[in-house]
C-alpha positions as CSV (number, residue, x, y, z in Angstrom):
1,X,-26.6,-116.7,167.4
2,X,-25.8,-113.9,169.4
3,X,-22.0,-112.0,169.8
4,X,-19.7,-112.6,172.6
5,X,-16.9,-110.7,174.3
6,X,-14.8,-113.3,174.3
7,X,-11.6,-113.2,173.7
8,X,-10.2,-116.4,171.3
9,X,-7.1,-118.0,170.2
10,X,-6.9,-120.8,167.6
11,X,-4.0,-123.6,167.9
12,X,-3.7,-125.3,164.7
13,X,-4.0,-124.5,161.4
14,X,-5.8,-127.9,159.9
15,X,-9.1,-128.4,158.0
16,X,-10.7,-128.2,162.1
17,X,-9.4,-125.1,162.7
18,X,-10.6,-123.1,159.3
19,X,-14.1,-124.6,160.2
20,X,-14.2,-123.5,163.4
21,X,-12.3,-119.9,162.2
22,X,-15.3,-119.3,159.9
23,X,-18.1,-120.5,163.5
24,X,-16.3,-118.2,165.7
25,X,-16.6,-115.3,163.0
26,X,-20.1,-115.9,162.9
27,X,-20.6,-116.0,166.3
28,X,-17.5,-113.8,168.4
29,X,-17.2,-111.2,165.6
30,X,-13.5,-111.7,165.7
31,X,-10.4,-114.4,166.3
32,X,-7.8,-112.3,168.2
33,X,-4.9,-114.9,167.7
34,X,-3.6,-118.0,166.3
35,X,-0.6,-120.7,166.1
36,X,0.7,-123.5,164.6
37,X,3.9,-125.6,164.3
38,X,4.1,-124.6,161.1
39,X,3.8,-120.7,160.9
40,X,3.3,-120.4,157.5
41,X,0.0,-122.3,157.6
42,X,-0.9,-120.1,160.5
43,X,-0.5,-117.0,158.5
44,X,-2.9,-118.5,155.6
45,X,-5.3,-118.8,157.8
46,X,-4.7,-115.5,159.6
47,X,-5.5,-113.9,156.5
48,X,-8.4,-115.4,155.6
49,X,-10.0,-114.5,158.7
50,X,-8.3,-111.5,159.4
51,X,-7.2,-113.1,163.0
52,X,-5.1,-110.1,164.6
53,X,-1.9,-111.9,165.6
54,X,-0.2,-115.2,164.2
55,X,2.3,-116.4,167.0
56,X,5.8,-117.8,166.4
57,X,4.5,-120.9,168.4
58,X,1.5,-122.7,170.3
59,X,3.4,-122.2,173.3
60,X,4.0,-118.5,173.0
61,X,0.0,-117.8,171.9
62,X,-0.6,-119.9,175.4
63,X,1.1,-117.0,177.8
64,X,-0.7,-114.3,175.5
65,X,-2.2,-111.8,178.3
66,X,-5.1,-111.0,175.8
67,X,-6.3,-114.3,175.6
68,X,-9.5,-115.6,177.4
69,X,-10.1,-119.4,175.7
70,X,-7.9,-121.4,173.7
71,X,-9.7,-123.7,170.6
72,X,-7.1,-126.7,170.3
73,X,-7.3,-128.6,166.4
74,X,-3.8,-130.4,166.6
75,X,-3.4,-134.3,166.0
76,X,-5.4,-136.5,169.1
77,X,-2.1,-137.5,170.0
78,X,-1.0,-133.7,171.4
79,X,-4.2,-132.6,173.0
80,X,-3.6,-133.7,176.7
81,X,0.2,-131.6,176.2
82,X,-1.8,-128.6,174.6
83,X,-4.7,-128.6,177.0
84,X,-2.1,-129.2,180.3
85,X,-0.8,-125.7,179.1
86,X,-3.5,-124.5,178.2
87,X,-5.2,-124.5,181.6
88,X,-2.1,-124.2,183.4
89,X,-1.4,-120.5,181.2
90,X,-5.1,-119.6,182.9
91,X,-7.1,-120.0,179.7
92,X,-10.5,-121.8,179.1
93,X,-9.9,-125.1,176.5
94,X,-12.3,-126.3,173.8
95,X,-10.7,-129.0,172.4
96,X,-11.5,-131.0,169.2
97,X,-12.7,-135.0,169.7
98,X,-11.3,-137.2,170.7
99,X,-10.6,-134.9,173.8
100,X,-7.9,-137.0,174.9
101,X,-6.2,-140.5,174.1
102,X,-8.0,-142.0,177.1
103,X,-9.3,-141.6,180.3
104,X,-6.6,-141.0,182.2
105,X,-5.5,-138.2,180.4
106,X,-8.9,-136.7,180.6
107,X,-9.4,-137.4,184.3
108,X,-5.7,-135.4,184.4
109,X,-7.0,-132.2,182.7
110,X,-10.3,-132.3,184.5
111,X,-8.9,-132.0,187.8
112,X,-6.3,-129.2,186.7
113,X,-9.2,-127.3,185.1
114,X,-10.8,-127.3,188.5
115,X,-8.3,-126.2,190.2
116,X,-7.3,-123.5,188.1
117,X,-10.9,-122.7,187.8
118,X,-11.2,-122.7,184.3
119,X,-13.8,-124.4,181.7
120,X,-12.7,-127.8,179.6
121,X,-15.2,-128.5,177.1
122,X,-14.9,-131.0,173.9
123,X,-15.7,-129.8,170.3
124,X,-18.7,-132.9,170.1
125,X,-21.4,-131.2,167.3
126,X,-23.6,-134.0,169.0
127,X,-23.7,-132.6,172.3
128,X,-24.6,-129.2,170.8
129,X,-26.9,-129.7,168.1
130,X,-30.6,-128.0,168.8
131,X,-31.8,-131.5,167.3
132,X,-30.2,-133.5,170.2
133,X,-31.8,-131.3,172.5
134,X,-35.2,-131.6,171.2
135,X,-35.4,-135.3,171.3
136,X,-33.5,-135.6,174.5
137,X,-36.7,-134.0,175.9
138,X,-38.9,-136.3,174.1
139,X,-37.3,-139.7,175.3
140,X,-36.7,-137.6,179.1
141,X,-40.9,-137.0,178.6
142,X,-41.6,-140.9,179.0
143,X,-43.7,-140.5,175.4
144,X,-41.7,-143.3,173.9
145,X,-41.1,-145.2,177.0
146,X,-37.7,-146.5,178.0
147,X,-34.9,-146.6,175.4
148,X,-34.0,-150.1,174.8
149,X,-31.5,-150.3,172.2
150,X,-29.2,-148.2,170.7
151,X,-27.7,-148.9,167.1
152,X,-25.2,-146.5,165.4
153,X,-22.7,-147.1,162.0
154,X,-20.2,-144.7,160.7
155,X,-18.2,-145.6,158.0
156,X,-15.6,-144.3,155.5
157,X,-13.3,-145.3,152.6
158,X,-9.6,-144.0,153.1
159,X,-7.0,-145.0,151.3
160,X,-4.4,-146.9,153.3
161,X,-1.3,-144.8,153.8
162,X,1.1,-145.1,156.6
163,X,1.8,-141.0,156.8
164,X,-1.9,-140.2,156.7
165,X,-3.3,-139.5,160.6
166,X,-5.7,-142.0,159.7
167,X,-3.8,-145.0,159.6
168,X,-0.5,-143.9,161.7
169,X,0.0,-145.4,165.1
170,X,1.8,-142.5,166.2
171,X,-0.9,-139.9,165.4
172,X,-3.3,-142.0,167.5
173,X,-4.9,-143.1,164.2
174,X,-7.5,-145.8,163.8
175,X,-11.4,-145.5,163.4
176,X,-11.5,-145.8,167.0
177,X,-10.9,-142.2,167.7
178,X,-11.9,-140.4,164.4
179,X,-15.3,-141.6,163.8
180,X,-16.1,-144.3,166.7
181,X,-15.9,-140.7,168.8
182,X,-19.1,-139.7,167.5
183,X,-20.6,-143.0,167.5
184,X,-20.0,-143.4,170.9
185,X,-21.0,-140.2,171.7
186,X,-24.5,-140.7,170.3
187,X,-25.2,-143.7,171.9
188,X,-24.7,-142.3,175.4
189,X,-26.2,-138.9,174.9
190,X,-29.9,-141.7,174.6
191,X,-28.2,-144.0,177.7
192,X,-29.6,-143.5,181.3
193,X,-25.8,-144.2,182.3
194,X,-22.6,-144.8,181.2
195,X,-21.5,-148.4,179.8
196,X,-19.9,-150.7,182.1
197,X,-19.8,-153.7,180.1
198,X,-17.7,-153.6,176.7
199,X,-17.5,-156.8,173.9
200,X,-15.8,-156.0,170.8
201,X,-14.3,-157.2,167.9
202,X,-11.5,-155.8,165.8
203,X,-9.7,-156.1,162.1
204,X,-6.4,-154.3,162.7
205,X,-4.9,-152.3,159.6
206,X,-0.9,-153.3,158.8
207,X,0.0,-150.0,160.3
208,X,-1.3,-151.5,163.7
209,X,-4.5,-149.2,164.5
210,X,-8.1,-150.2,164.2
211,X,-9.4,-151.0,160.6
212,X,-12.9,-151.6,161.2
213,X,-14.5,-153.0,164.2
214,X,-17.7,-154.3,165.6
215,X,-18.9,-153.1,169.7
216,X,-21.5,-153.7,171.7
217,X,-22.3,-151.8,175.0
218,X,-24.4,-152.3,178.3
219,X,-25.4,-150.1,181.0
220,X,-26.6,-151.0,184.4
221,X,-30.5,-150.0,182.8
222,X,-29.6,-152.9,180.5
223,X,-29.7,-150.4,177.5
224,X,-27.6,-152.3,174.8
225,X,-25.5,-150.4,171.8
226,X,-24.6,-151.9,168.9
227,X,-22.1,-149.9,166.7
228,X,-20.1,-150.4,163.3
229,X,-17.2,-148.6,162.3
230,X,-14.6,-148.9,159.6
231,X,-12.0,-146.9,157.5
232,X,-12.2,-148.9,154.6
233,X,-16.0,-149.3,154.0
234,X,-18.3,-146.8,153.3
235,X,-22.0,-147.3,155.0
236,X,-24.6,-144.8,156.5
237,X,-24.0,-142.3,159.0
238,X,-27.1,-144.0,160.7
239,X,-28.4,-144.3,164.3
240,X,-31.7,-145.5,165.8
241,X,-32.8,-145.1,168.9
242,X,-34.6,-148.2,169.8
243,X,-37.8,-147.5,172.4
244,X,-40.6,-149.4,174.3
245,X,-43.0,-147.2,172.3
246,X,-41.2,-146.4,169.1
247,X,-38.1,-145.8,167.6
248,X,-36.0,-142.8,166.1
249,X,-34.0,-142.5,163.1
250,X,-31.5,-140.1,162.3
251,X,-29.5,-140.1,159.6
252,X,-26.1,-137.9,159.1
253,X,-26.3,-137.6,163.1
254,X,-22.4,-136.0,163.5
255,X,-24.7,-133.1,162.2
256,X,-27.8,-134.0,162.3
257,X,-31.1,-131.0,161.9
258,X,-33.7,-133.8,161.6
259,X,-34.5,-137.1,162.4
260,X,-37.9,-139.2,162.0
261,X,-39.9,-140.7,165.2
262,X,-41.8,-143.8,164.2
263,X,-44.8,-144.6,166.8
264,X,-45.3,-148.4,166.9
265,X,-48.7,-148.0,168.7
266,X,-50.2,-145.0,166.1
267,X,-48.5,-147.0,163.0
268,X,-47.8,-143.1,162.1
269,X,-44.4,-141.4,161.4
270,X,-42.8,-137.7,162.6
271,X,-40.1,-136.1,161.3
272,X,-38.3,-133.7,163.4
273,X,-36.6,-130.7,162.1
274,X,-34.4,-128.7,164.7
275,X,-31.5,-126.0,163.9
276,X,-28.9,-126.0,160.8
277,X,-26.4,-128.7,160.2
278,X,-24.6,-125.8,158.1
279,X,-24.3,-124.4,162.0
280,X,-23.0,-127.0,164.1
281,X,-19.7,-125.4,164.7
282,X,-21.9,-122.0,166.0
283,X,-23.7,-124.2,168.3
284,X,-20.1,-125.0,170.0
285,X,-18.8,-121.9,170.1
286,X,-22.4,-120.4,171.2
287,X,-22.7,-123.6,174.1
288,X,-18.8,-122.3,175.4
289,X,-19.4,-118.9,175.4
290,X,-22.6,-119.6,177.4
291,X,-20.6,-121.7,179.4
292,X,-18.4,-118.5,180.3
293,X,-20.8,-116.1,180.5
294,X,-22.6,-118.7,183.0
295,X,-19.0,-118.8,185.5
296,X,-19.2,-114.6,185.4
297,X,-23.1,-115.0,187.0
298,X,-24.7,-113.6,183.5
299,X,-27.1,-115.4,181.1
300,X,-30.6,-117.6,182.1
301,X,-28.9,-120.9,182.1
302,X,-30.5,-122.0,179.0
303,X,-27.9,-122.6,176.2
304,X,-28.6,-121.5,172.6
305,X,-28.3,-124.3,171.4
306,X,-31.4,-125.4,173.8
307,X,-33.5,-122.8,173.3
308,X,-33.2,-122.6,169.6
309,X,-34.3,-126.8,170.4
310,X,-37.6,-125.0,171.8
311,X,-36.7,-126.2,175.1
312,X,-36.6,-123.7,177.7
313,X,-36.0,-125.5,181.2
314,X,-33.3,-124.1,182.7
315,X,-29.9,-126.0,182.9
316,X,-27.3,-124.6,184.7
317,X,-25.4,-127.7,185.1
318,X,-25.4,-127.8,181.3
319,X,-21.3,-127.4,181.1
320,X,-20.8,-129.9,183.8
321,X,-23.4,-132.9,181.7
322,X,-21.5,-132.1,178.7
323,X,-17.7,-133.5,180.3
324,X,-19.5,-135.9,181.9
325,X,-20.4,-137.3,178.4
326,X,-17.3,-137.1,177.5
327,X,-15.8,-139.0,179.9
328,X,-18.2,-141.7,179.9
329,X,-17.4,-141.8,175.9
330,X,-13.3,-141.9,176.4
331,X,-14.1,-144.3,179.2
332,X,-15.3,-146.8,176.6
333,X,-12.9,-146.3,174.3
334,X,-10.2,-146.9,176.7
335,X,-11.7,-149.8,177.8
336,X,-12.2,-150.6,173.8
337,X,-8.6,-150.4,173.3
338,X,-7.2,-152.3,176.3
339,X,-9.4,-155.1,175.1
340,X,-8.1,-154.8,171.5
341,X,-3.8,-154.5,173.8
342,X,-4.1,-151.1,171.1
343,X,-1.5,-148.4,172.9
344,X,-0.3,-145.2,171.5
345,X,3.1,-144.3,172.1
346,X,3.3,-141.7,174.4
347,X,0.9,-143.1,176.8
């Protein structure tokens, strides 16, 4: 990991933002700012990373002058708000998943971004991980031929409270858009292209968000996913990636440093180490501030988070791929949760 110049601000004061306080350390050298709706939380947090200035409020940290990119960790339900002003003060935005409710929000921020000239990137460890970009390049090198099949489970066991942002409808709770994030997310960083075909299933919790739920996915390739999630059961973090030639397992994939390749024809097994999961929040920042450096005409165009992958092919569309995923993943959930008549208010 190498240290930026950039110049960061923290909104939020949650379990998110220490995590990502203690990556940008690592990685920046410093946090010049932070601010939460509740002040005194923000000045905890100031402390323990000796972040220069706590703001009375998020919206008075978004006109700070000294300010360069803005990490957002509120609720789901405020990040389209946070991120409109966030772009619209001039600042870069990397905001935690779900990025937005759904796709129309996200479609909103893109285009603002755009014109405002600024990078919009979504806190996804997947997308970052030096492992995911290691056996990207393996299925990309036709070794295991097509990828067929895509399964992926992510479950937990929370206790079923109406005031905990897991279960409340108007924190944009639900397993839908705390863990089926991720899930989604996996399956389309192995897709050719994006889903257009949805079938799902849903058990809804008395709080009137998604309990558990069963999904299954098709692309125009005629890759199918097949994904699990629940609240109230714990089961494997668990995917496999289902090839012509093979198949790959990877356990723990939210932050996953190895996974095991199984060659059908060789009846032999690999397992694939890549990066730290202890790191995963360095790879984001590290990826952003790549991204930036890459809008100011410095860098190679290869992320660190490829290159530590051991793949060295330039990609200088790298910030671009990245949304892309994302709004292919908040595509499907949308279309998940029209299906399921599931609406936030707000939206």
């Amino acid at each position: 990991m190498t240290q930026g110049s950039w110049r960061w601000g923290i909104l939020g004061a949650g379990a998110a933002a220490n995590g990502m306080a203690a990556a940008l350390q690592a990685v920046n050298g410093g946090i010049q700012a932070i601010a939460s709706r509740r002040e005194e939380t923000a000045r905890a947090l100031a402390g323990r990373y000796g972040i220069d200035r706590v703001h009375a409020s998020p919206e008075a940290m978004l006109q700070d002058p000294d300010l360069d990119v803005i990490y957002i960790a509120s609720p789901h339900d405020s990040h389209h708000a946070w991120m409109k002003a966030a772009v619209q003060a001039g600042k870069h935005v990397l905001c935690e998943k779900a990025i937005t409710l759904n796709a129309r929000q996200l479609a909103e921020v893109v285009l603002l971004a755009r014109a405002q000239g600024v990078v919009v990137a979504e806190a996804m460890t997947i997308y970052h991980m030096p492992l995911y970009r290691r056996l990207r390049a393996l299925v990309d090198s036709g070794a295991l031929g097509r990828v067929r099949l895509v399964q992926v489970n992510f479950g937990s066991w929370r206790v079923l409270d109406s005031q905990s942002r897991f279960f409340s409808r108007d924190l944009a709770g639900g397993a839908l858009l705390d863990i089926g994030v991720y899930a989604t997310a996996f399956a389309r960083w192995f897709l050719d292209s994006a889903p257009h075909q949805v079938l799902t299933t849903v058990e809804m919790a008395p709080t009137g968000v998604d309990d558990q739920s069963g999904i299954i996915l098709k692309n125009d390739r005629n890759q199918l996913v097949v994904m699990a999630l629940s609240l109230r059961a714990k089961q494997p973090k668990r995917g496999v990636v289902v090839c012509e030639k093979g198949y790959i397992e990877i356990n723990e994939y939210p932050r996953a440093d190895e996974a095991t390749v199984h060659w059908m024809d060789e009846a032999r097994s690999e397992t694939i180490r890549v990066g730290r999961r202890e790191d995963a929040l360095c790879y984001e920042v590290a990826d952003m501030q790549h991204y930036l450096d890459t809008r100011q005409g410095e860098g190679d165009g290869v992320p660190p988070s490829l290159r530590e992958a051991g793949v060295e092919t330039p990609m200088p569309d790298d910030e671009v791929r990245q949304l892309t995923l994302s709004r292919d993943v908040m595509s499907v959930l949308t279309e998940v949760r029209r299906q399921w008549g599931l609406v936030y208010p707000g939206e």
